[in-house]
Residue, then its C-alpha position, 0 to 999 in steps of 0.5 A: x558886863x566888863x567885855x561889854x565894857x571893853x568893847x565900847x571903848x574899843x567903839x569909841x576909840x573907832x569913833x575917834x579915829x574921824x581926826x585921824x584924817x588930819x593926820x593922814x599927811x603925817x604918814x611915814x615909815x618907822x623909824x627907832x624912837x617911837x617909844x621915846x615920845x609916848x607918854x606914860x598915860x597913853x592907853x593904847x598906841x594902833x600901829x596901821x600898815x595903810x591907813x587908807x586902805x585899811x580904813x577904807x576896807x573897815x568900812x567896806x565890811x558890814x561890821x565897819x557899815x554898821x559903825x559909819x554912823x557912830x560917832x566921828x565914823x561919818x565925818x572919816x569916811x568923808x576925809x578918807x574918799x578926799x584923802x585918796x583923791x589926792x594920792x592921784x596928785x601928788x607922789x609924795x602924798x601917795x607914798x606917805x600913804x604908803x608909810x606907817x602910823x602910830x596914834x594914842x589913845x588917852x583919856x582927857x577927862x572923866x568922858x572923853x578921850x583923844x588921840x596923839x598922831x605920831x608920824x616918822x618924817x624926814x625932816x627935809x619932806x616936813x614942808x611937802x608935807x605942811x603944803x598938802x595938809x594945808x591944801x586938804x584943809x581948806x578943801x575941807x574948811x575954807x579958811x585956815x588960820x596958823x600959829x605956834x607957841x613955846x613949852x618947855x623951850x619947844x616950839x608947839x605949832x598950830x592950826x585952826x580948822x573951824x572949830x577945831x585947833x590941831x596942834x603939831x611939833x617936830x622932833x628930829x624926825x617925827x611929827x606929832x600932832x593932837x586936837x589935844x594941846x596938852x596932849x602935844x604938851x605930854x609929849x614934850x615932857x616926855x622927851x625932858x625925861x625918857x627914856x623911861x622904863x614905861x614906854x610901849x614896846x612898839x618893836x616888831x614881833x615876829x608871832x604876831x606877824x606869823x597869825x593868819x586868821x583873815x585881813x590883816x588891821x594892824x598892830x594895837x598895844x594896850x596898857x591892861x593896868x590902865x582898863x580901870x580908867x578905861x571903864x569908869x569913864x563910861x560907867x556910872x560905877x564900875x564893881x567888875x571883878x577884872x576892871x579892877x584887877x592889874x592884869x599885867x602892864x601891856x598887851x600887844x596884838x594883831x588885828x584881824x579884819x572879817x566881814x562880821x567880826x574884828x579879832x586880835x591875837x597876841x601876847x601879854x608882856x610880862x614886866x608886871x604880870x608878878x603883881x597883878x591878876x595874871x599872877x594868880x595863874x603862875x601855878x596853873x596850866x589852863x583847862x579845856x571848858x568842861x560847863x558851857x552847856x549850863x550857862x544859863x540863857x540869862x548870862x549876860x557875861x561870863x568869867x571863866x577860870x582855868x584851874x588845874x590846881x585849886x588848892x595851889x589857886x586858894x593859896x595864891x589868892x590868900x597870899x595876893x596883895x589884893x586880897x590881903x591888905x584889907x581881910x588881913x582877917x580873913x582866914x580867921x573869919x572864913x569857915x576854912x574847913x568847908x571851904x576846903x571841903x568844896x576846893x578839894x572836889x572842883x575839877x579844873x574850872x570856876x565860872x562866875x555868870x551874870x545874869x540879866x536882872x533888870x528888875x532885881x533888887x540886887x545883881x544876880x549871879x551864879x557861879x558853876x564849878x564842875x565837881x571831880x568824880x570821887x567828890x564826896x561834897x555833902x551840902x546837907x552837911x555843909x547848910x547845917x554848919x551855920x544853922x542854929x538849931x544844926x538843921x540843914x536849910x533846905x528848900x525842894x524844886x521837884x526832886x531836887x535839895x536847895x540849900x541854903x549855905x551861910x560862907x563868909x565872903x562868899x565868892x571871893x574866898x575862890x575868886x579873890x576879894x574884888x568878885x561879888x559878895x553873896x548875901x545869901x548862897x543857895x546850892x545844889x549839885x546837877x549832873x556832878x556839877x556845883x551850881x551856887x546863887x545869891x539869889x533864890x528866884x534865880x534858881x528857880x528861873x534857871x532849872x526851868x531854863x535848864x529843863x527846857x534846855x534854853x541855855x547858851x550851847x543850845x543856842x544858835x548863836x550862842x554855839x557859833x560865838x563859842x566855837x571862835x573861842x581858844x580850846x583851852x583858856x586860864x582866863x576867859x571873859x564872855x560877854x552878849x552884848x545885843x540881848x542884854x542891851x537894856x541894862x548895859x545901856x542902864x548903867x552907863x553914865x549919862x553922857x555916854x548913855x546919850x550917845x549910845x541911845x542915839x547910835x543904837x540902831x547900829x550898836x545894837x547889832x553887836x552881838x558878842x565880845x570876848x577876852x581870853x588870856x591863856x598861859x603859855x609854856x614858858x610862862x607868858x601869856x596869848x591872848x585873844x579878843x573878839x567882837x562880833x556882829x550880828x551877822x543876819x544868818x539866824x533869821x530867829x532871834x528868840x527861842x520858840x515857845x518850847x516846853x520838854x519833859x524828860x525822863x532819865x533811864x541812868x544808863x546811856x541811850x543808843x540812837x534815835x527813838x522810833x516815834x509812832x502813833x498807835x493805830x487805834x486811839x492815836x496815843x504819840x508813843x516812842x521807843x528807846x533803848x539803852x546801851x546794855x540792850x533794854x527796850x522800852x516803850x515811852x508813852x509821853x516820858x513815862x516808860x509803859x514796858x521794858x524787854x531786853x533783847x541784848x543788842x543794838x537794834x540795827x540802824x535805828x531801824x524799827x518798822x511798824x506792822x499790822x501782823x494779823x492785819x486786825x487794826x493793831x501794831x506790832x514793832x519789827x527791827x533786827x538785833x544782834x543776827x535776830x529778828x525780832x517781832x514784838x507786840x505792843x505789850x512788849x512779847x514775842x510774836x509766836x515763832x520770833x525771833x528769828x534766829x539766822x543760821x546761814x547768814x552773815x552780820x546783817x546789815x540792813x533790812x525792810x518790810x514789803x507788803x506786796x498788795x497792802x493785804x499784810x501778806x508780809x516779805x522781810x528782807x535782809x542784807x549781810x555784809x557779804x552784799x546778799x540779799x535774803x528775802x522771808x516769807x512772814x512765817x519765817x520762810x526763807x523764798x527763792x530766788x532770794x537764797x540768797x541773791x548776790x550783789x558785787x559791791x556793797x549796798x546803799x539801803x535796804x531793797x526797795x519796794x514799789x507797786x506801778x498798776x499790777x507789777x511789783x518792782x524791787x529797786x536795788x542800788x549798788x555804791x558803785x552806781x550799779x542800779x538793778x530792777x528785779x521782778x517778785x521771781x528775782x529777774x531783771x527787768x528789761x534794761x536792767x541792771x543799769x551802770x550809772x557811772x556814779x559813786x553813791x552813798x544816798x538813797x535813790x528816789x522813785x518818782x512814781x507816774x500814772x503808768x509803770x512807763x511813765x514812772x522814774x527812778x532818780x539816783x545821785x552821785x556823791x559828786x553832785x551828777x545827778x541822773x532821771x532813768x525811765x524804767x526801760x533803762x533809758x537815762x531821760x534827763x541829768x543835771x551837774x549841780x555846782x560844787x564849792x570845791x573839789x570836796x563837796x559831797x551830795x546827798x539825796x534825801x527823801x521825804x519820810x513818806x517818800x513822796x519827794x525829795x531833798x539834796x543836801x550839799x557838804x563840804x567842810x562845815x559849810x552844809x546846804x539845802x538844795x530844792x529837787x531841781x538843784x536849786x539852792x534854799x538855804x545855808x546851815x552855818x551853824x555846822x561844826x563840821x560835814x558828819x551831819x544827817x538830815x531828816x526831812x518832813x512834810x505834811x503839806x506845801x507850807x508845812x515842812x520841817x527840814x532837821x538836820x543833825x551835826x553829829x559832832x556836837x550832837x545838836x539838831x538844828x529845825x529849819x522851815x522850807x525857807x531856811x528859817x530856823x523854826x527854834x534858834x536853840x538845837x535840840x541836844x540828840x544822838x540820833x534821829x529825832x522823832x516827830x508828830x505834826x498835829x495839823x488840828x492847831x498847827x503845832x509838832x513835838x518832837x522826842x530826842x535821846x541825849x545821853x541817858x534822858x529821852x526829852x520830849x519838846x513841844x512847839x507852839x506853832x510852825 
């Protein structure tokens, strides 16, 4: 809640900046002074390059779109179209445009705030200068009145424009003017008395200028010891944990401008970090995020601690002034023995998770702390300390011990005194991580959250959010703002929940914000702000109604499972294997057979066959340099498996049946680029003995039956396409050179007649070509290309009646239809190693799944690029997957690490 926070006021700091329009006249180059004359309760000075061109790019982007209508946006973009038309007029006025600015934001009572113009003017141009802003005021409001008074022995002048009275003075040669009088007045003061040691730094700063991460939207200086006011002018009462804390005395940050998205990189200064938050992290060197993939989908914020040294970060936070002065007893009451018991196991970081509790009694939270693997963390032991009758409290989910600890001042004795106080603690350790809540009913929510996989790095957005963050972090605040919309509105103070609610239908778009402050090697501090919108890609914005069941084997899994039905009674069965070489068939997640067959199945690649052509099943794949036929009991066909003594690594095979009477050919290909061909008793058949191809192969041999001729297709990657009779000859025509590189499959496109058939094939390059099966090229199509690295794939339906293309480059992955013509973008891709599957069970009931390999998700997408579940499925591999055309629903099974996960679907 406590970025949520932040970013409102950076909205309505936004939101102000509608009178800066007055002060657009007041624009000049920088000169030395500026901090002389700004005020110690200023919060943030912005420092614009062109306020007009600048402002007028904000409100270009759909971020700015959003806002116009918040607040004072409205009212600004109408100054700023009259301020540009006047820049035509006058070439004084355009080069003050030209020139730079600074504005301060300062609070002016318990719900507003106000800016302070601040403007370097040649003294001799300041009457120009009158004339013009007197020109575009009465433009804007007709009459104009005109004024001034003394303070302080300066003159103060002022200007009525309606309503509304803009007060300025002239000090050598600045201008600084306010809405605000007594703003104007605090300035005054502050020239009686600087220079003062509080002043902004408002110096160039040579990193800030060298960060290139999008359009550039100016410098902005923050007071972070000042957030606290910030805040509690917006909310009805502020608890967080960091609004309390002195973070350090200024930050200072470079604005970048995106279509979705406003970031600010910087630098925290250091003149007041020993006393505040940031000195808790003197010892400490920030860690790479080892938890998001347990955040539970009900964090509306997170506050993530770097930690390297825990026992240096518990010795720090005894010894902080915070902590201290008021559990100066602390120590005494603590139960030190087990909180040491717990330190000494966490393994580089602490996250604190607020979850979503509208209709809680009390704030739920949850804290995760990532455990070391020699942890020997007993929490039986540890529930006992405190229980009566030295019984250990515990309460069971399925299989898993909850108990129920009794800490003194609990959290804080690891997050410091300000965090959230347990009543109660109820623990257990999952996946060598320690997960503690204060809340009961919270547990129970986040293992079935946990089960079905519905936490933030499943999700969509959620993922996308946390790519943009630092690897590495000491301080991290992660905030959702649009799906915990609800009670953020809730807790803001009335006049401010008014605003917000009357603005909700542009603030509600904001999706996420983010605050990270990480250590440095000189001890200094970078930091990193975000605010995202809701960028309209991720057309689902609620999970699917899924539900997954698992079954863990404690030994990694390899690949994807093979998912079939059974021929006789339909049962969705699949096979999986671990890493060491087991086999198992799974029946739903229980496990039916293991067999151990000692190597990797080859490719994933398991085809499913009817050996005694009797209605049964059998599984065939290649292992090691075997080949392996097994019954649907887990046992050898007689005479397998098939041991190859004159060939070479296998590298890919397939089954052919010529007539569809069972009469089986297996084919295999070495890393040689032979191919061998078996009868079904294990025969070796010539010509095939083998057949020399001269480059390596795309994909095993094809099969195809046109009328009464058996073709088999076989293409080379360097483009060589061949067309072979059962004898092993050249069909007329044949063997083809396309001309293309090709690392995809190629496609049959079968007609009526072997003459009206045609094979398609695609180069890497997007050259896509049709042959008849005379040889004749028939038809060819260029597809568009991002850049000169985009790469195409052709990718067939799994039954292989039709066909896909799926463009690459970078991260940027798309879907074209068999014409080339664009369907869809997936940006949720973090990089261009994917794979795709693609299946289709009629015109409106398609699934296209497409497997980033880097982060192991796999995104479901429908034919028109809808996401069918924003929340990926976690696998290695291929998924499997049954359509039940009956209701319309599909599950899918998946291997992620040692579990095999079956998901179900509603609907499609």
């Amino acid at each position: 809640m406590r970025q949520k926070k932040y970013i409102i006021g950076a909205i309505a700091g936004i939101a102000c900046l509608a009178t800066v329009v007055l002060l657009y006249r007041f624009l000049s180059p920088q000169k030395p002074g500026i901090n002389d004359l700004v005020p110690n309760n200023t919060m943030a000075i912005y420092q614009p390059e062109n306020i007009v061109k600048e402002l007028g790019d904000f409100y270009e982007k759909p971020l700015g779109s959003r806002l116009s209508a918040f607040g004072g946006n409205k009212k600004m973009k109408e100054w700023l179209v009259m301020l540009d038309s006047m820049v035509s007029d006058s070439y004084f006025l355009n080069s003050l445009i030209k020139g730079k600015l600074w504005m301060g934001l300062t609070q002016t009572s318990s719900k507003e705030f106000d800016f302070t113009y601040y403007l370097n003017v040649p003294q001799v141009d300041q009457p120009k200068l009158a004339k013009h802003f007197y020109e575009l005021a009465q433009r804007k409001y007709g009459k104009v009145d005109t004024g001034h008074y003394e303070f302080n022995k300066t003159r103060i002048n002022e200007i009525t424009l309606g309503k509304d009275k803009f007060t300025y003075l002239m000090h050598d040669d600045f201008l600084v003017g306010s809405f605000a009088s007594f703003l104007i007045e605090d300035v005054v003061r502050k020239i009686n008395d600087s220079p003062t040691t509080n002043a902004f730094n408002l110096e160039p700063n040579d990193r800030l200028a060298s960060i290139d991460n999008g359009q550039s939207f100016g410098i902005l200086a923050v007071r972070l010891n000042k957030l606290d006011e910030l805040i509690g002018s917006f909310f009805i009462e502020s608890d967080d944990l960091l609004s309390k804390y002195e973070l350090a005395s200024l930050a200072k940050m470079n604005l970048m401008l995106g279509d979705y998205r406003l970031m600010a990189f910087g630098e925290v200064e250091q003149s007041k970090i020993d006393d505040g938050l940031l000195s808790l992290f003197e010892k400490q060197s920030p860690t790479v995020p080892r938890s998001y993939s347990y955040i539970p989908i009900s964090s509306k914020k997170v506050i993530r601690y770097g930690i390297s040294d825990f026992e240096a970060w518990v010795e720090a936070l005894q010894d902080h002034n915070l902590y201290s002065t008021s559990h100066s007893e602390m120590k005494m009451t603590l139960e030190m023995d087990s909180v040491l018991d717990i330190s000494s196991s966490v393994d580089g970081e602490l996250m604190l998770c607020h979850l979503e509790s509208i209709k809680a009694e009390v704030p739920e939270y949850a804290v995760i702390v990532p455990l070391k693997k020699e942890s020997t963390l007993n929490l039986e032991t540890l529930s006992m300390k405190k229980s009566e009758d030295s019984t250990s409290l515990v309460t069971y989910f399925d299989d898993l011990a909850v108990y129920q600890l009794s800490f003194d001042n609990f959290p804080s004795v690891f997050l410091g005194e300000l965090s959230p106080q347990f009543d109660q603690t109820f623990s257990f350790v999952y996946d060598n991580r320690l997960f503690l809540f204060n809340n009961l009913k919270s547990v129970s929510r986040y293992l079935d959250e946990l089960k079905g996989e519905n936490v933030w790095t499943q999700s969509v957005k959620h993922n996308q959010f946390l790519k943009e963050q630092y690897k590495s972090s000491s301080l991290r605040v992660l905030a959702e703002i649009k799906n915990s919309w609800q009670s953020n509105i809730n807790s803001l103070n009335k006049d401010w929940k008014d605003v917000i609610q009357k603005n909700e239908k542009s603030l509600r778009e904001l999706q996420f914000a983010s605050l990270d402050i990480s250590k440095t090697n000189n001890g200094a501090f970078d930091l990193q702000t975000l605010l995202l919108l809701d960028n309209g890609i991720f057309k689902q914005d609620k999970p699917a109604n899924r539900k997954t069941s698992y079954k863990r084997f404690g030994k990694k899994l390899v690949g994807g499972p093979f998912a079939f039905k059974h021929p006789k009674d339909g049962k969705e069965l699949a096979v999986v294997q671990t890493e060491e070489g087991a086999v198992h068939l799974m029946d739903g997640n229980k496990k039916v057979w293991s067999k151990n067959v000692s190597s990797t199945i080859l490719n994933d690649n398991i085809e499913l066959i009817d050996y005694f052509n009797q209605g049964s099943a059998q599984l065939a794949f290649v292992a090691g340099n075997s080949f392996h036929i097994l019954d649907l009991n887990g046992k050898d066909l007689k005479g397998f498996p098939l041991k190859f003594q004159h060939v070479s690594t296998i590298s890919d095979f397939s089954v052919i049946d010529y007539d569809g009477l069972k009469n089986y050919r297996f084919s295999f290909i070495d890393q040689n680029n032979d191919i061998w061909l078996y009868d079904k008793k294990g025969k070796l058949l010539a010509p095939w003995n083998p057949k020399h191809m001269s480059s390596p192969i795309v994909e095993s041999m094809r099969h195809v039956r046109v009328g009464d001729k058996d073709c088999f297709l076989v293409l080379e990657k360097t483009g060589l396409l061949h067309l072979y009779n059962r004898r092993g000859w050249e069909y007329k025509g044949f063997p083809i050179k396309t001309g293309l590189e090709i690392d995809s499959k190629l496609f049959f496109d079968r007609g009526n007649t072997f003459n009206t058939s045609q094979i398609i094939v695609l180069g890497k390059r997007g050259h896509l070509k049709k042959y008849d099966m005379k040889g004749e090229l028939k038809d060819e199509i260029f597809l568009y290309k991002k850049s000169k690295k985009t790469e195409f794939s052709l990718i067939p339906e799994q039954k292989f009646r039709t066909y896909i293309i799926v463009s690459k480059d970078g991260n940027e992955v798309s879907v074209l239809d068999a014409d080339g013509k664009m369907m869809f973008e997936a940006p949720q891709m973090s990089s261009s190693d994917v794979s795709t599957q693609y299946f289709r069970f009629s015109e409106h009931q398609q699934i296209i799944m497409i497997n980033d390999k880097k982060q192991s998700f796999s995104y479901m997408y429908d034919f028109k690029g809808n996401l069918i579940d924003f929340l990926p499925l976690s696998s290695v591999g291929n998924v499997g997957l049954f359509f039940h055309r009956k209701n319309n629903t599909f599950s899918t099974c998946y291997n992620f690490n040692d579990k095999f996960n079956i998901s179900n679907f509603d609907n499609l």
